[in-house]
C-alpha positions as CSV (number, residue, x, y, z in Angstrom):
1,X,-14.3,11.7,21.5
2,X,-13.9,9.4,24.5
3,X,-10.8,10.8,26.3
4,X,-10.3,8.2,28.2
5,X,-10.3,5.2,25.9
6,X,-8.2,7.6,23.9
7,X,-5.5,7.7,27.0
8,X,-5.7,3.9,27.6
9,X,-4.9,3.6,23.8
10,X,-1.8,5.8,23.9
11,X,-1.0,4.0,27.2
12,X,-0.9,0.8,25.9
13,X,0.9,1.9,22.9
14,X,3.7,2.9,24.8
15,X,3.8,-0.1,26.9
16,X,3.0,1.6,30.5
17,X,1.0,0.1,33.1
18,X,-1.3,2.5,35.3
19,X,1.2,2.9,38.1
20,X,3.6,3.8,35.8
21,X,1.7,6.5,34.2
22,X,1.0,7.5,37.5
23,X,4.4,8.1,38.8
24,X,5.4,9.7,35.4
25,X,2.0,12.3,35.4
26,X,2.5,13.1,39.3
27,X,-1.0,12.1,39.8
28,X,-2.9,8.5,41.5
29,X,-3.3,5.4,39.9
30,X,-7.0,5.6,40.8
31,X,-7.8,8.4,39.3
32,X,-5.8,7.7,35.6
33,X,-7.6,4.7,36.2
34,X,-11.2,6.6,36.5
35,X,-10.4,8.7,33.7
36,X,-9.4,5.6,31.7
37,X,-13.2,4.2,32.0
38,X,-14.6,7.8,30.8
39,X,-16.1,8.0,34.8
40,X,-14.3,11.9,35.5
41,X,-12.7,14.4,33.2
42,X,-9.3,15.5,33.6
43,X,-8.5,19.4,33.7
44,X,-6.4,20.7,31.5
45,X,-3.8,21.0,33.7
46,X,-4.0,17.3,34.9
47,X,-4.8,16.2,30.8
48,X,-1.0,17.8,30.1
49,X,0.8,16.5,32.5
50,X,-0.7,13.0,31.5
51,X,0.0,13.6,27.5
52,X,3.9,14.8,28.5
53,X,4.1,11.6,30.0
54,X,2.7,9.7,26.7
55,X,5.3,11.8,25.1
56,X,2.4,13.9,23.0
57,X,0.3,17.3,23.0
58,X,-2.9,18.4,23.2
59,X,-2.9,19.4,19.4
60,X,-2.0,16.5,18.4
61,X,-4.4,14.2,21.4
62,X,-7.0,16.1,19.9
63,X,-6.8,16.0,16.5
64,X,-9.0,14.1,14.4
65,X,-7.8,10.8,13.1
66,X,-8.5,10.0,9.7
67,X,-10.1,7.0,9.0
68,X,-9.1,4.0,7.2
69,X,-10.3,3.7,3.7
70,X,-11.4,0.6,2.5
71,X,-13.2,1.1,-0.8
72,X,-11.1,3.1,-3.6
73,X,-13.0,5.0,-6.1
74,X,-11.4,5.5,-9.8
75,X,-9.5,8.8,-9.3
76,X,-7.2,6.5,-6.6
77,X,-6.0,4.7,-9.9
78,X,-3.5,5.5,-12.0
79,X,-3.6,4.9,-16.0
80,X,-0.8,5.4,-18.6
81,X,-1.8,5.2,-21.7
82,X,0.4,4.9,-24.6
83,X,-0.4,4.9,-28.4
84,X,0.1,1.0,-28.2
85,X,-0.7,-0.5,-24.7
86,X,-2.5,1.0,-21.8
87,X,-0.4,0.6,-18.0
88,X,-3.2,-0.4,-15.5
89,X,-1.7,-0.1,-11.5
90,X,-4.1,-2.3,-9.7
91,X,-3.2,-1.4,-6.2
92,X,-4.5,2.1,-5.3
93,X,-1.9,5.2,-5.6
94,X,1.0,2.1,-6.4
95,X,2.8,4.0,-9.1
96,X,3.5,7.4,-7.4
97,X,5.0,4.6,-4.7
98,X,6.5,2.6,-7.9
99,X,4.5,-0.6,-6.9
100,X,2.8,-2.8,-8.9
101,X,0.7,-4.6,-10.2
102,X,0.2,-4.0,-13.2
103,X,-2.6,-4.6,-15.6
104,X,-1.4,-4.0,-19.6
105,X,-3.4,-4.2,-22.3
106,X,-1.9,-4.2,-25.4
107,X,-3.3,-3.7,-29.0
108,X,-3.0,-5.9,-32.0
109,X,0.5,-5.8,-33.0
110,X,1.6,-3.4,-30.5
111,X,4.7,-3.9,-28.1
112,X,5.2,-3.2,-24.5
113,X,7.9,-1.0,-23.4
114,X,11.5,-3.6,-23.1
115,X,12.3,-4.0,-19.6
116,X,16.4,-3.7,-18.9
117,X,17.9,-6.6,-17.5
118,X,17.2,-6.1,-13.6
119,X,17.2,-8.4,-10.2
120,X,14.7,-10.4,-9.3
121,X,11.7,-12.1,-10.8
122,X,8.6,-11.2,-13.2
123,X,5.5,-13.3,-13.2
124,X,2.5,-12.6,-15.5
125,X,-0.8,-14.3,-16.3
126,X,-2.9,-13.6,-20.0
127,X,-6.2,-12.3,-18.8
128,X,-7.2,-12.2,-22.6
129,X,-5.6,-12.6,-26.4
130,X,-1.9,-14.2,-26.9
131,X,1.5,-12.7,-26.5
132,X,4.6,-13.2,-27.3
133,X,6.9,-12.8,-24.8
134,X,10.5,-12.0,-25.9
135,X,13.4,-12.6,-23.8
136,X,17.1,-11.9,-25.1
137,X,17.1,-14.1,-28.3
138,X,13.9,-16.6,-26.9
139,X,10.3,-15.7,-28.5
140,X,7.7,-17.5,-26.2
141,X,3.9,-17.6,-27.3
142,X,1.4,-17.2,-24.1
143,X,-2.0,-18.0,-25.0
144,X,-4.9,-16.7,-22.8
145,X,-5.5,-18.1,-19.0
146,X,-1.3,-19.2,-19.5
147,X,0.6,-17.8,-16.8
148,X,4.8,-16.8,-17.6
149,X,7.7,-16.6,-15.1
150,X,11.5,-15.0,-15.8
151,X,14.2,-13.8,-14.1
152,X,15.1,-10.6,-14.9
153,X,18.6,-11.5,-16.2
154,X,17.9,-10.7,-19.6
155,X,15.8,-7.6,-21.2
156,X,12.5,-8.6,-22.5
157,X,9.4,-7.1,-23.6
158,X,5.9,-8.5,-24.5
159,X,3.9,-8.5,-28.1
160,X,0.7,-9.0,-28.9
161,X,0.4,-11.0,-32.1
162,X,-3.4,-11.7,-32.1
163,X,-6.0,-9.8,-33.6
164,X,-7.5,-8.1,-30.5
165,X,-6.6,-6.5,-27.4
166,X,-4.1,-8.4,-25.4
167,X,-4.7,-8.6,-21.5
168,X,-1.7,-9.4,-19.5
169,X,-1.8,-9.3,-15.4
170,X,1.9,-8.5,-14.5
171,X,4.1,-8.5,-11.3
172,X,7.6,-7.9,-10.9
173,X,9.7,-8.7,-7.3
174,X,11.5,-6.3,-6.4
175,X,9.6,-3.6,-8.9
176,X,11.7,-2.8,-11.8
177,X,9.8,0.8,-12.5
């Protein structure tokens, strides 16, 4: 770990300048400005007095950040499956955060679960198969590559009224779950 490009970080962060670190940590410009550039150490005594003045510790300056992920492997997914349809999130760990969205697959014949009447807006695309998507009284067929937008004023629910698995890309704003 660089401890000064660490320091310059937390600096800049807090929106100090050198001279105002300085005055805060009771020690020169030029030398927070040495450390800063990784050209002298700080002892531990000095490295406190600096990290009081960030408004942090050495525990927490020194612990390890965790880096970023970027690729998500299968266990950061969450299924449902149902005896009917099978509740894809597509977004990693977005249902324990109730997010979406959503990828459904539905078998022939099979419903999804009705939605309640809610705010907001639902938009879905057919991936694969037809649908039929019911809202209130209004039955809607949705053929494959169609896309579908409602408002959540009414309840609705999808069914699959084709022959093979239905695949249905869904997003609701805000999420209804």
């Amino acid at each position: 770990m660089k401890i000064g490009k660490k320091l310059k970080e937390l600096r800049t962060q807090n929106g100090l300048t050198l001279e105002e670190l300085a005055n805060r940590s009771e020690l020169t410009k030029g030398f927070l400005s040495q450390l800063e550039r990784d050209l002298t150490s700080p002892n531990i005594s000095a490295l406190e007095n600096i990290l009081e003045a960030l408004g942090t510790n050495l525990a927490d300056f020194f612990q390890s950040s965790k880096e970023e992920q970027i690729v998500f492997h299968t266990q950061d997914f969450f299924v449902n499956e149902q005896e009917d349809f099978v509740t894809e999130y597509i977004v990693p760990n977005a249902q324990k955060n109730q997010m979406e969205p959503i990828l459904l697959t539905l078998k022939p014949g099979a419903k999804s679960q009705e939605v309640k009447a809610h705010e907001g807006e639902e938009f879905g695309y057919v991936l694969k198969g037809s649908i039929v998507l019911v809202v209130g009284n209004k039955r809607l067929k949705v053929k494959s590559k169609e896309t579908f937008y409602i408002t959540g004023k009414e309840g609705h629910y999808l069914e699959n009224v084709s022959s093979v698995d239905a695949k249905v890309l869904w997003l609701s704003t805000p999420p209804v779950f």
